[in-house]
C-alpha beads as a LAMMPS data file, in Angstrom:
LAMMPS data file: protein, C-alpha beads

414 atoms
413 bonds

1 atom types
1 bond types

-500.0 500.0 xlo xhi
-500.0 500.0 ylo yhi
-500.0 500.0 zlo zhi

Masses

1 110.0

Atoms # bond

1 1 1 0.000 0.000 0.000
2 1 1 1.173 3.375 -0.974
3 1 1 2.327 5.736 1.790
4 1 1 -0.235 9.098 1.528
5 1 1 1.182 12.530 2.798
6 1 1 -0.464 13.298 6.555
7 1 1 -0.521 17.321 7.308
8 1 1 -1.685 19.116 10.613
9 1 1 -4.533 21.333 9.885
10 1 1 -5.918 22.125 13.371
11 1 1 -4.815 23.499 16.770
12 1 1 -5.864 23.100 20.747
13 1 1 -5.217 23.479 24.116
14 1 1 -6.420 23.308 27.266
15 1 1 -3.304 24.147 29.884
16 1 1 -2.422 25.989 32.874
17 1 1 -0.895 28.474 30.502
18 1 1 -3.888 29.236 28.357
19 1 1 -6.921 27.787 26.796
20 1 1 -5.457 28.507 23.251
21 1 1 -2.617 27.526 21.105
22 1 1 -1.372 31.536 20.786
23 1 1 -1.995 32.250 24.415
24 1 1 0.023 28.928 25.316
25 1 1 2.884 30.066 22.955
26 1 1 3.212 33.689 23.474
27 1 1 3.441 32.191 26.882
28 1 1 6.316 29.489 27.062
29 1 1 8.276 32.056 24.778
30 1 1 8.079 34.591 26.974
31 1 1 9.530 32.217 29.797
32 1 1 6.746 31.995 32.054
33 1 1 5.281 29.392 34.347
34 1 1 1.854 27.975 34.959
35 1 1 2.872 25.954 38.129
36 1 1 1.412 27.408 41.358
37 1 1 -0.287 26.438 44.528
38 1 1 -3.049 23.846 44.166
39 1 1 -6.440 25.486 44.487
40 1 1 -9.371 22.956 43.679
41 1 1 -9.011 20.997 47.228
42 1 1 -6.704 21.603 50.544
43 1 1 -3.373 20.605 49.496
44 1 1 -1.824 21.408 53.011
45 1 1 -1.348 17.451 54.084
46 1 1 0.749 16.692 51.261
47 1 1 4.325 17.103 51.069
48 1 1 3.441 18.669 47.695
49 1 1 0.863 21.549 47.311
50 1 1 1.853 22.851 43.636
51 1 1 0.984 21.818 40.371
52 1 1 0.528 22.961 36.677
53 1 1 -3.527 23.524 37.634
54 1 1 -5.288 24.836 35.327
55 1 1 -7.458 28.035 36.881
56 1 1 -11.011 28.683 36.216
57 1 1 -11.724 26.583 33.152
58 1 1 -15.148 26.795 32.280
59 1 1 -16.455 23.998 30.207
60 1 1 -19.964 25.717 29.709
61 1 1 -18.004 27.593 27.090
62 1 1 -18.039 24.292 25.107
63 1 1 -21.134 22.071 26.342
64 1 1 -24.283 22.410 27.768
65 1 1 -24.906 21.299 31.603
66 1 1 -26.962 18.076 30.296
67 1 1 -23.899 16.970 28.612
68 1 1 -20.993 18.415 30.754
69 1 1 -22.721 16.626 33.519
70 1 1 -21.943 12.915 32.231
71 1 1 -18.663 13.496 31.753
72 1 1 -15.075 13.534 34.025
73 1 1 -12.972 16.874 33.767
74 1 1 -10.536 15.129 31.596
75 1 1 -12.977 14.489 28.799
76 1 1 -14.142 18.003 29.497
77 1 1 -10.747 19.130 28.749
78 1 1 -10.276 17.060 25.586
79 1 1 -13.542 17.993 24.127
80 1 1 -12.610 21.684 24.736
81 1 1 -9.430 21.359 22.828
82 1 1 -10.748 19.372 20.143
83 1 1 -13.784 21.742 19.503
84 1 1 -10.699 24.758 19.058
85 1 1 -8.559 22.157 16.767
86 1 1 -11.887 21.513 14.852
87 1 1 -12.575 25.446 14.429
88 1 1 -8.986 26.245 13.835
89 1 1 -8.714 23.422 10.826
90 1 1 -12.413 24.917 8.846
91 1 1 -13.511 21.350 8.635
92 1 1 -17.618 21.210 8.064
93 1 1 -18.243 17.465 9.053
94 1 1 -21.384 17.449 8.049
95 1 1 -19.776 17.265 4.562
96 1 1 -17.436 14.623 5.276
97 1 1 -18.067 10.701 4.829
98 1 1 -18.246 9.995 8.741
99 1 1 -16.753 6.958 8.211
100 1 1 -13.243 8.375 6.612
101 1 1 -12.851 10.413 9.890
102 1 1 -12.066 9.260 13.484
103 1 1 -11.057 9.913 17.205
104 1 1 -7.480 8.376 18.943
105 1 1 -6.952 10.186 21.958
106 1 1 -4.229 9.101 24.665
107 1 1 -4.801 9.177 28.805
108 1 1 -2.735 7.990 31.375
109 1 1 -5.010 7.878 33.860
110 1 1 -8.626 8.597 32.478
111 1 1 -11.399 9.561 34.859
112 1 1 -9.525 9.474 38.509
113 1 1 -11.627 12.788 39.826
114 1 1 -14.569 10.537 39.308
115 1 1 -13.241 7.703 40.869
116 1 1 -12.788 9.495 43.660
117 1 1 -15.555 11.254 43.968
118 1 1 -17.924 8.133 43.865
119 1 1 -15.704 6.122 46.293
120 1 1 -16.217 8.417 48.595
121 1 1 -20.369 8.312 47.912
122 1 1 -20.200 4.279 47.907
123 1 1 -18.330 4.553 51.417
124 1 1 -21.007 7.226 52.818
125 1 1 -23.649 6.501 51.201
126 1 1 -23.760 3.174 49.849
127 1 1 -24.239 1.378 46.391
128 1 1 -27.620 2.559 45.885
129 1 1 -25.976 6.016 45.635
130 1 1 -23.302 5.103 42.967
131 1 1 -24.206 7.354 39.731
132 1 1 -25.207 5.112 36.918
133 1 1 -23.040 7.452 34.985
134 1 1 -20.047 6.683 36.751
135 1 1 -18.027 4.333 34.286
136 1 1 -19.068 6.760 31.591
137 1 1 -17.240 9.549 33.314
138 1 1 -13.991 7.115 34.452
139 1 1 -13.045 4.922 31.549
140 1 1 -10.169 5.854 29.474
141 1 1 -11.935 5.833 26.213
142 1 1 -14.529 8.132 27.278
143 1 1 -12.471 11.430 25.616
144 1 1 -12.414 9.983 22.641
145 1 1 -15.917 8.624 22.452
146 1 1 -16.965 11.988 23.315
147 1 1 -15.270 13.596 20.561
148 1 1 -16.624 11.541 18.034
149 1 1 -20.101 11.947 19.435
150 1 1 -19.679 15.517 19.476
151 1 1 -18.640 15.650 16.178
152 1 1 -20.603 12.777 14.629
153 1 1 -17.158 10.546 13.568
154 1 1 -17.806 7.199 13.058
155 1 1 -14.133 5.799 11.651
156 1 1 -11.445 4.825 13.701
157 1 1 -11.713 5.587 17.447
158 1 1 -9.866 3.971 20.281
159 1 1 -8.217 5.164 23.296
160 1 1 -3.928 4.704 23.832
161 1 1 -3.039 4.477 27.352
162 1 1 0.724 4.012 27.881
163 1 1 1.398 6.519 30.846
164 1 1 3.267 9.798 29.876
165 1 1 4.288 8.366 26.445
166 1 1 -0.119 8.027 25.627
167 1 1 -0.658 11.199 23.459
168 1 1 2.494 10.303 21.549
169 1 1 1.451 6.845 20.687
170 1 1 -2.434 8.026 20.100
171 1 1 -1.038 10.865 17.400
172 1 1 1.191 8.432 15.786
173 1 1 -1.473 5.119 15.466
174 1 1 -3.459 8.446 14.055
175 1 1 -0.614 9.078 11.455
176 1 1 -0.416 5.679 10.230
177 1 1 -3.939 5.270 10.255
178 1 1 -4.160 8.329 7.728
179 1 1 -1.211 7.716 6.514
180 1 1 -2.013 3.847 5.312
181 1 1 -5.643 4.929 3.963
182 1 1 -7.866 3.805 7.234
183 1 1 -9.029 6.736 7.609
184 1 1 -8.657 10.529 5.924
185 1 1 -8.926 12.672 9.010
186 1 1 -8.146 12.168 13.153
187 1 1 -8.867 14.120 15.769
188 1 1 -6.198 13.051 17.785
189 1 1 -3.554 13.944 20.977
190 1 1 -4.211 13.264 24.668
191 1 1 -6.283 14.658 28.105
192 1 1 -5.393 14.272 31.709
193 1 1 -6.724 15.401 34.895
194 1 1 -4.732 13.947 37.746
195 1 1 -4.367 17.007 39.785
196 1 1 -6.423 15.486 42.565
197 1 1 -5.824 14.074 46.161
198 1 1 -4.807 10.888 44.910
199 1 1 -3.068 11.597 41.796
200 1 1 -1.411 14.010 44.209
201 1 1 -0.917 11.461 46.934
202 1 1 0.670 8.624 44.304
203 1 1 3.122 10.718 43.148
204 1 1 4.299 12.347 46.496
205 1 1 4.548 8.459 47.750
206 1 1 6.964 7.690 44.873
207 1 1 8.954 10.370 45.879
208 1 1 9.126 11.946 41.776
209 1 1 7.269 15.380 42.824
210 1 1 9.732 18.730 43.604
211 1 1 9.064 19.803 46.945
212 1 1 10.178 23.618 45.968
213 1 1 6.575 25.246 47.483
214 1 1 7.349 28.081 48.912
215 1 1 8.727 28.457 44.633
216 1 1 6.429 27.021 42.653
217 1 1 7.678 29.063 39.461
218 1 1 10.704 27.108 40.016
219 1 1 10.178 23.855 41.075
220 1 1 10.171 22.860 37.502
221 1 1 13.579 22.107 36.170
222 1 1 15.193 19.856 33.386
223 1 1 18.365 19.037 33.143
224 1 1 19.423 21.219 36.313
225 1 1 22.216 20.446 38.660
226 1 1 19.378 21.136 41.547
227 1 1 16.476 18.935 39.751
228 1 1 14.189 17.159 42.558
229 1 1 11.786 16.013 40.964
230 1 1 8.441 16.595 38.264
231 1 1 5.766 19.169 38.705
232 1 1 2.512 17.083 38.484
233 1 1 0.019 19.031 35.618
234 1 1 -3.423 18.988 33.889
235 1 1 -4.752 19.559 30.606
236 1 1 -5.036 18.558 27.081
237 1 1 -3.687 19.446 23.307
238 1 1 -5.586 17.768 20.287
239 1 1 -4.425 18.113 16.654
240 1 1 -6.425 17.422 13.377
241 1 1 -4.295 15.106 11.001
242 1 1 -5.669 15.186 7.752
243 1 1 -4.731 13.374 4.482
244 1 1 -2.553 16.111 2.606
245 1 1 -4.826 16.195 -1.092
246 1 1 -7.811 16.238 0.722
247 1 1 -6.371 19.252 2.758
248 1 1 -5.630 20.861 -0.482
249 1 1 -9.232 20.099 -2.221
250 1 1 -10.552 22.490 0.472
251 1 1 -7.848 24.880 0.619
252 1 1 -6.872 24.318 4.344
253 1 1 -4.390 26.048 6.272
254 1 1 -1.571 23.561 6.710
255 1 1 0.715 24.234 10.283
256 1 1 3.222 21.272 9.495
257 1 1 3.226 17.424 7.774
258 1 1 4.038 14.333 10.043
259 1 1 6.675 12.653 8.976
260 1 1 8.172 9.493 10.913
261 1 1 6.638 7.660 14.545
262 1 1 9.031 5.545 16.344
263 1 1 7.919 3.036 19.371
264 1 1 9.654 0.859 21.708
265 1 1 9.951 -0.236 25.084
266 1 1 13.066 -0.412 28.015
267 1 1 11.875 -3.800 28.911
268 1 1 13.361 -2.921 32.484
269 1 1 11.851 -1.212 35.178
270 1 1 8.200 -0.211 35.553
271 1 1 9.351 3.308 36.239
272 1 1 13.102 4.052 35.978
273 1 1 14.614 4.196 32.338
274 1 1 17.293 2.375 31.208
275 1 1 20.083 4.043 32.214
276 1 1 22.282 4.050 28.776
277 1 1 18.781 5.369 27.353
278 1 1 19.057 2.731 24.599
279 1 1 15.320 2.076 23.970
280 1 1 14.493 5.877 23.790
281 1 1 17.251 6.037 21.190
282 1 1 16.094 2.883 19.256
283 1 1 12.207 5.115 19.200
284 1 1 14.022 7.910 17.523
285 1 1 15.718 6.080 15.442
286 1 1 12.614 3.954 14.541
287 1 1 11.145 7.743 13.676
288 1 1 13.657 9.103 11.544
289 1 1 13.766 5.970 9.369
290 1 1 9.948 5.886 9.074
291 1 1 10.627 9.996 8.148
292 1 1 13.280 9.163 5.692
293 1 1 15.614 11.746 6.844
294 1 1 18.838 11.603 8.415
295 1 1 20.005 12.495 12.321
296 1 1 21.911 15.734 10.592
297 1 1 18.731 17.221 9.448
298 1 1 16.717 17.993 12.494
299 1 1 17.109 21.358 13.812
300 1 1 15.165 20.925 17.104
301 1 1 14.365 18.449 20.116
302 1 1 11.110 19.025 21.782
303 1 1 12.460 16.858 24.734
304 1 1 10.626 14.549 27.295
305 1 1 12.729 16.752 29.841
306 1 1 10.736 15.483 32.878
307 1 1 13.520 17.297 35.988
308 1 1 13.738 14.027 37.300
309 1 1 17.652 12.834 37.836
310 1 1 17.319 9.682 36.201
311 1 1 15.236 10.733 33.167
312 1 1 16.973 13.483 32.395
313 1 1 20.227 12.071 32.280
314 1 1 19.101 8.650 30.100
315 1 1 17.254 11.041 27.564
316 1 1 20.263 13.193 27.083
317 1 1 22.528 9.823 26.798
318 1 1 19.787 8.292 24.217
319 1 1 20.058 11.840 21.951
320 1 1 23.890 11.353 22.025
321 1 1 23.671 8.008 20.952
322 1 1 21.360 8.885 17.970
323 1 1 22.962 12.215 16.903
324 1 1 26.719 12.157 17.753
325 1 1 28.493 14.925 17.022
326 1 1 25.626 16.680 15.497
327 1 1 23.808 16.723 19.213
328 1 1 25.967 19.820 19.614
329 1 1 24.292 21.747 16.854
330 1 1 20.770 20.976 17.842
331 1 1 18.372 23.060 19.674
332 1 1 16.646 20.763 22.869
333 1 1 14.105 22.245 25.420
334 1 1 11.744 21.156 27.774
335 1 1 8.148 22.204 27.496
336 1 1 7.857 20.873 31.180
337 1 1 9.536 23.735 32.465
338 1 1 6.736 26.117 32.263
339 1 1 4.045 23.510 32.290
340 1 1 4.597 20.647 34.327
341 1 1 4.237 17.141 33.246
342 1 1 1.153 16.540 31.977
343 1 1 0.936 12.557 32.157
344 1 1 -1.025 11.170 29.184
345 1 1 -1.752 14.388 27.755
346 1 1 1.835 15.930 28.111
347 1 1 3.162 14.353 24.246
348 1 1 0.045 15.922 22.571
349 1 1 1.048 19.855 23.842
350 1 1 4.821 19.519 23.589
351 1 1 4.058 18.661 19.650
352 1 1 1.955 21.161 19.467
353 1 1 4.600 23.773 20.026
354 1 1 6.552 21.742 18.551
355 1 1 4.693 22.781 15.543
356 1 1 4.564 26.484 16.468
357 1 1 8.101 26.242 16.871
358 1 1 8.477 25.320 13.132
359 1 1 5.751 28.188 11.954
360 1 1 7.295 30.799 14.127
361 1 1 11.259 29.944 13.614
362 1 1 11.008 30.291 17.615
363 1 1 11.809 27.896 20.064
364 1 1 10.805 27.763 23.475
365 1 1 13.392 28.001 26.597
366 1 1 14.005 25.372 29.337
367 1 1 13.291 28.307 32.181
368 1 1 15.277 27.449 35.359
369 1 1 17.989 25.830 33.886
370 1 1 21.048 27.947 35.578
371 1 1 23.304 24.799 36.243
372 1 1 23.137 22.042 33.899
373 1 1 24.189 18.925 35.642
374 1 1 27.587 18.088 34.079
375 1 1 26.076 13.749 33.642
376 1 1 23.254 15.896 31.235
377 1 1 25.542 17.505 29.245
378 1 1 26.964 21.212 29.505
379 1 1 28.339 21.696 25.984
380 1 1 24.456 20.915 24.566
381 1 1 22.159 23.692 23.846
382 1 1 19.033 23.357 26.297
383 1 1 17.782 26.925 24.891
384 1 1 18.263 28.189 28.847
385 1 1 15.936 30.701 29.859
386 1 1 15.199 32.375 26.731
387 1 1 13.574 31.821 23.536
388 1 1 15.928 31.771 20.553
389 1 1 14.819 32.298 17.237
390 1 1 15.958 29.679 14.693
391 1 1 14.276 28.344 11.861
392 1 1 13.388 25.106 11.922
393 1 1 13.050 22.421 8.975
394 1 1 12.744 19.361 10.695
395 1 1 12.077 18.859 14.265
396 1 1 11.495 15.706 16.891
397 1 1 9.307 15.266 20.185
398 1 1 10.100 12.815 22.606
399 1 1 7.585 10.981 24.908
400 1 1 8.815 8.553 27.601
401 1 1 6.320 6.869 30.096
402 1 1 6.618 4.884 33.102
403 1 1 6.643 0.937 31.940
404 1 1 9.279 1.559 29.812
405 1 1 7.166 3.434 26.983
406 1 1 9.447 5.467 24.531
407 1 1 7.606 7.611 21.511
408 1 1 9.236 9.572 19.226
409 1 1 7.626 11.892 16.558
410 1 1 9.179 13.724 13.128
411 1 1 7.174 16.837 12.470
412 1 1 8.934 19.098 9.645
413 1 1 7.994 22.291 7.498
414 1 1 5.687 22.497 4.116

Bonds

1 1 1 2
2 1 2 3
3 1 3 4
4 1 4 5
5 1 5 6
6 1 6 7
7 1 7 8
8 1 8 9
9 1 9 10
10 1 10 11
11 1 11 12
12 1 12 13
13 1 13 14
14 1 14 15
15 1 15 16
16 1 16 17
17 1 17 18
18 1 18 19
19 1 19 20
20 1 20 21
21 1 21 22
22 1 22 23
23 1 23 24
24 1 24 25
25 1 25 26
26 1 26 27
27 1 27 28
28 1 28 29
29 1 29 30
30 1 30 31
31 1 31 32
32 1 32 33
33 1 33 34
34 1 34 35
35 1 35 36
36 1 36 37
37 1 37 38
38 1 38 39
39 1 39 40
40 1 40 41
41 1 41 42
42 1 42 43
43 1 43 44
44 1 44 45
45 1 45 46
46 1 46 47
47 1 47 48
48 1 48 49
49 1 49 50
50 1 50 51
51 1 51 52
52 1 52 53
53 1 53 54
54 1 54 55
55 1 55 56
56 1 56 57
57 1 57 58
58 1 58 59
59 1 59 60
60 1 60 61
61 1 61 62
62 1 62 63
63 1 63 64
64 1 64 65
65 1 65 66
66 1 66 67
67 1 67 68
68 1 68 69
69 1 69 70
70 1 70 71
71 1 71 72
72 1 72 73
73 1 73 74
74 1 74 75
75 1 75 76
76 1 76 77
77 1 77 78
78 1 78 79
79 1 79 80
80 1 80 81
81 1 81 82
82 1 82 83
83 1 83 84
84 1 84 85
85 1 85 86
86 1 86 87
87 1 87 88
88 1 88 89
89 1 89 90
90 1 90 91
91 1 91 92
92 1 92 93
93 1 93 94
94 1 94 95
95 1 95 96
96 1 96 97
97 1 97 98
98 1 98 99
99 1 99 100
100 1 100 101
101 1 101 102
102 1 102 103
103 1 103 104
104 1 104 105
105 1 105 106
106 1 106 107
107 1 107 108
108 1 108 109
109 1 109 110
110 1 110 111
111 1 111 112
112 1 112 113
113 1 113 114
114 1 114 115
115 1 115 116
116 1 116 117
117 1 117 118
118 1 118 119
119 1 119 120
120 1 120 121
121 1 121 122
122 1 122 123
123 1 123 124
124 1 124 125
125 1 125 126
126 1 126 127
127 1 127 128
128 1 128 129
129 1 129 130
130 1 130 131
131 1 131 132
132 1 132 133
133 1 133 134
134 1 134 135
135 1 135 136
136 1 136 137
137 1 137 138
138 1 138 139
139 1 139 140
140 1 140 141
141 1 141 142
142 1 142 143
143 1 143 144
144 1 144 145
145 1 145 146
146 1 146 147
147 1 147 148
148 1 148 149
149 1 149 150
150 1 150 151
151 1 151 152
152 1 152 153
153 1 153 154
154 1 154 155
155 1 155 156
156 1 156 157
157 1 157 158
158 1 158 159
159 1 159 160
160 1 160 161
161 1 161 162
162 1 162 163
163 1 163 164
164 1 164 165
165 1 165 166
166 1 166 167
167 1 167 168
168 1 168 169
169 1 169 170
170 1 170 171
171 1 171 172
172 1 172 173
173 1 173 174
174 1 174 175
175 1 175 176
176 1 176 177
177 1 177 178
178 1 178 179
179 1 179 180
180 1 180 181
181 1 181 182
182 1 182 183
183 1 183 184
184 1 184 185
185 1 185 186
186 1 186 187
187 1 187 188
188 1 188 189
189 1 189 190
190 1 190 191
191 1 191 192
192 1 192 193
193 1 193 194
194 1 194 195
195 1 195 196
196 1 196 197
197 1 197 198
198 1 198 199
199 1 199 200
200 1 200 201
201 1 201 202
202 1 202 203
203 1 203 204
204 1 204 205
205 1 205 206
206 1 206 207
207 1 207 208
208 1 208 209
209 1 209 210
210 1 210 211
211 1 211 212
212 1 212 213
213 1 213 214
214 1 214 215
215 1 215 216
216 1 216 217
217 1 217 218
218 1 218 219
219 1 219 220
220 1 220 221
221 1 221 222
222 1 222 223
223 1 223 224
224 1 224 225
225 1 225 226
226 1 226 227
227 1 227 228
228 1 228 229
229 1 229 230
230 1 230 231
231 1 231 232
232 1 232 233
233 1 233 234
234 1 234 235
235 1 235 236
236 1 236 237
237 1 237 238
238 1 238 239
239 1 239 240
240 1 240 241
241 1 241 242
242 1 242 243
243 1 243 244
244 1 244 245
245 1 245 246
246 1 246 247
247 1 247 248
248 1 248 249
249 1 249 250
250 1 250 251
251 1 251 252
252 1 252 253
253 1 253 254
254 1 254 255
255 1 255 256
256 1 256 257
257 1 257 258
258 1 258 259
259 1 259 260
260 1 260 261
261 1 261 262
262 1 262 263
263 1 263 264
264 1 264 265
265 1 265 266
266 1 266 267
267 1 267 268
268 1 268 269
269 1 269 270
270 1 270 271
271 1 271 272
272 1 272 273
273 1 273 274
274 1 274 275
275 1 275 276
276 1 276 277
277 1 277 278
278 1 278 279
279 1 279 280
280 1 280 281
281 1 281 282
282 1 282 283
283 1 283 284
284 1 284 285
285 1 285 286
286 1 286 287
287 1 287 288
288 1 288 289
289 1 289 290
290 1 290 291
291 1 291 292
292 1 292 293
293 1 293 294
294 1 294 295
295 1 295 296
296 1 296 297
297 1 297 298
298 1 298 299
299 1 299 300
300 1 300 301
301 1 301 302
302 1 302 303
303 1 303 304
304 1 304 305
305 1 305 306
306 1 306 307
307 1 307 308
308 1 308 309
309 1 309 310
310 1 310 311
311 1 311 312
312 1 312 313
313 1 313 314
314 1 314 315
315 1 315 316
316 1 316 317
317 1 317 318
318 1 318 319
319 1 319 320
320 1 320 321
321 1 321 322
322 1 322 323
323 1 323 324
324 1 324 325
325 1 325 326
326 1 326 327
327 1 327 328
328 1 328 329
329 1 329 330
330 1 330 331
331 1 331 332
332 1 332 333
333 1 333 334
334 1 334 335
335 1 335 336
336 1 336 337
337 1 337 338
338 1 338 339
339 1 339 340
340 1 340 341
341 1 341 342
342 1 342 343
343 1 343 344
344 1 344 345
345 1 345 346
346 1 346 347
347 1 347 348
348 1 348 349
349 1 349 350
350 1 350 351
351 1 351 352
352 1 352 353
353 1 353 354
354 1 354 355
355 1 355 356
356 1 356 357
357 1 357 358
358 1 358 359
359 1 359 360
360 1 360 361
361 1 361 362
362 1 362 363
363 1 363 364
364 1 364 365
365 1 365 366
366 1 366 367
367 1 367 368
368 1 368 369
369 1 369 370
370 1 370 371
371 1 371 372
372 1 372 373
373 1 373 374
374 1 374 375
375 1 375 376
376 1 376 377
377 1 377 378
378 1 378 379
379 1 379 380
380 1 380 381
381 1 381 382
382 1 382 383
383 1 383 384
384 1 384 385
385 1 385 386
386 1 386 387
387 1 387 388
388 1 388 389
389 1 389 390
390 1 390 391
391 1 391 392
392 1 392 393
393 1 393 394
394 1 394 395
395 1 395 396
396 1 396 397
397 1 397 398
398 1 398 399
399 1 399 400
400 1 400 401
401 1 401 402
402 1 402 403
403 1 403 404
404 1 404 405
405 1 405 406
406 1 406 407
407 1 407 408
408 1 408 409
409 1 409 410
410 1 410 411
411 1 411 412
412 1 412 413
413 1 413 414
């Protein structure tokens, strides 16, 4: 089967730094953070009581009450950024052929506010209590069975849950699927909403959170000699991959073409990474064949970048590995820096500016990196910071997730 071109045609976001694309990348370029004290519930227990929380989102903006109401906050977030990614590509479903058009949208975690919530009713209250919309609200697949609903899609929909590496894998299955003639259009990327007593709790137990509160603003910070940990985060970023003639028939605005996905796993520890970063070099690898391009032609490194000692250090290894000597002319930054890590949902916004990165010759800066730890790599350029303008031909995000997950992406220019 003959390989068809697959272009991004649609935009959006749902973060702690905006609830647009422009406001989220006017944002990370001008250095600033979204992480601050946790608001929605008493974070004062935990050892942790920041995150990348996302402040007075209203979903009424998007759906009624009727619907809103049978659905968990991280669908809520998906189907707000998919209704701006839908707007921002022109598309008029009604005249599409439903069936060439389809959902794959990545989560972590899924539903855990409403898990939660109804735990608490089922201890208090009892079963009789339990609201029969409850595994609606909680399973995984419920963002992208929403969007298609919404939107009246009726190709290929599934959910991809593979921890932080989800919206990665969800965006590339998309690709291929396009790609491969499955399907001519995807509304595709990743939600979470884990910024909640237990999502809190789990992490704080596994000791990965920073503990900087009385900081928040800098609590976040890759490849820093004075990392100590993630920033847990919220929020969602859904593209529109479309078929590239079809994109043309209707004159769309094109943002960037998909080139190469890459997949693998560490086959080593449910949450630390192989330490010589081997299996996230073998996903980029994997990408840049499927691309066709060399290592010497990409210009930038959207990178996983979690501020976690181990991560950080393997990722920057695995990038060695892959580019050699050209690793010192590249351009890497974390996205995390400003935002947080954003679990399931975290791949689909780092390609999105990814993507900006490319339209604006602008690349975002790793804010709070003033020491790079000598094991990550001094002589690399981390964009520290500041934004740096450099234009950008072909560029790579990296996704790793606890359970070994590695993703790898090859966005490049039209």
């Amino acid at each position: 089967m003959q390989r068809r071109r697959v272009v991004i045609t649609g935009l959006g976001c749902v973060t702690a730094l905006g609830e647009s694309v422009e406001e989220l990348f006017t944002a990370l370029c001008a250095g600033k953070s979204g992480v601050s004290t946790i608001e929605s519930f008493d974070p004062s227990p935990f050892p942790v009581r920041i995150a990348g929380e996302i402040k007075n989102f209203d979903v009424s903006r998007y759906l009624d009450k009727k619907d809103s109401k049978r659905m968990d906050r991280f669908s809520h977030l998906a189907l707000a950024a998919a209704i701006q990614a839908v707007r921002d590509s022109g598309l008029d479903f009604s005249k599409e052929d439903p069936y060439r058009a389809g959902s794959i949208i990545g989560t972590g975690i899924g539903g855990i506010k409403e898990i939660e919530e109804e735990h608490q009713i089922l201890l208090h209250k009892g079963p009789g209590k339990v609201s029969p919309f409850c595994v609606p609200r909680l399973m995984a697949n419920a963002a992208c069975g929403n969007v298609a609903i919404y939107f009246g899609l009726k190709g290929p929909n599934f959910c991809v849950s593979s921890a932080c590496a989800s919206g990665n894998h969800a965006i590339g299955e998309a690709f291929h699927n396009v790609a491969y003639g499955y399907s001519d259009i995807q509304i595709t990327g990743g939600s979470e909403a884990a910024v909640t007593p237990i999502g809190l709790g789990s992490f704080c137990a596994a000791r990965a959170l920073s503990t900087r509160n009385d900081n928040p603003q800098a609590a976040s910070r890759p490849f820093d000699r004075d990392r100590d940990g993630f920033v847990l985060a919220e929020g969602a970023g859904i593209l529109v991959l479309e078929e590239y003639e079809h994109a043309k028939r209707r004159n769309a605005k094109i943002y960037a073409e998909v080139l190469g996905y890459g997949a693998t796993d560490d086959g080593y520890h449910i949450t630390a990474p192989l330490p010589d970063g081997s299996g996230a070099a073998k996903a980029m690898e994997f990408a840049l064949a499927d691309a066709g391009i060399n290592p010497e032609q990409v210009d930038y490194i959207n990178a996983h970048g979690t501020g976690t000692v181990l991560n950080d250090v393997a990722e920057v290894t695995a990038i060695k590995k892959v580019f050699g000597q050209h690793a010192y002319n590249l351009c890497i930054s974390s996205t995390k820096s400003c935002l947080g890590h954003l679990l399931g949902a975290t791949a689909a916004v780092e390609l999105i500016v990814t993507v900006m990165a490319i339209c604006r010759s602008m690349i975002p800066p790793t804010i709070n990196l003033e020491n790079v730890d000598p094991a990550c790599d001094p002589k690399l350029d981390f964009v520290p910071l500041k934004a740096k303008e450099r234009k950008i031909r072909f560029a790579i995000s990296n996704s790793l997730g606890f359970g070994g997950h590695n993703s790898c992406l090859v966005v490049g220019k039209i």
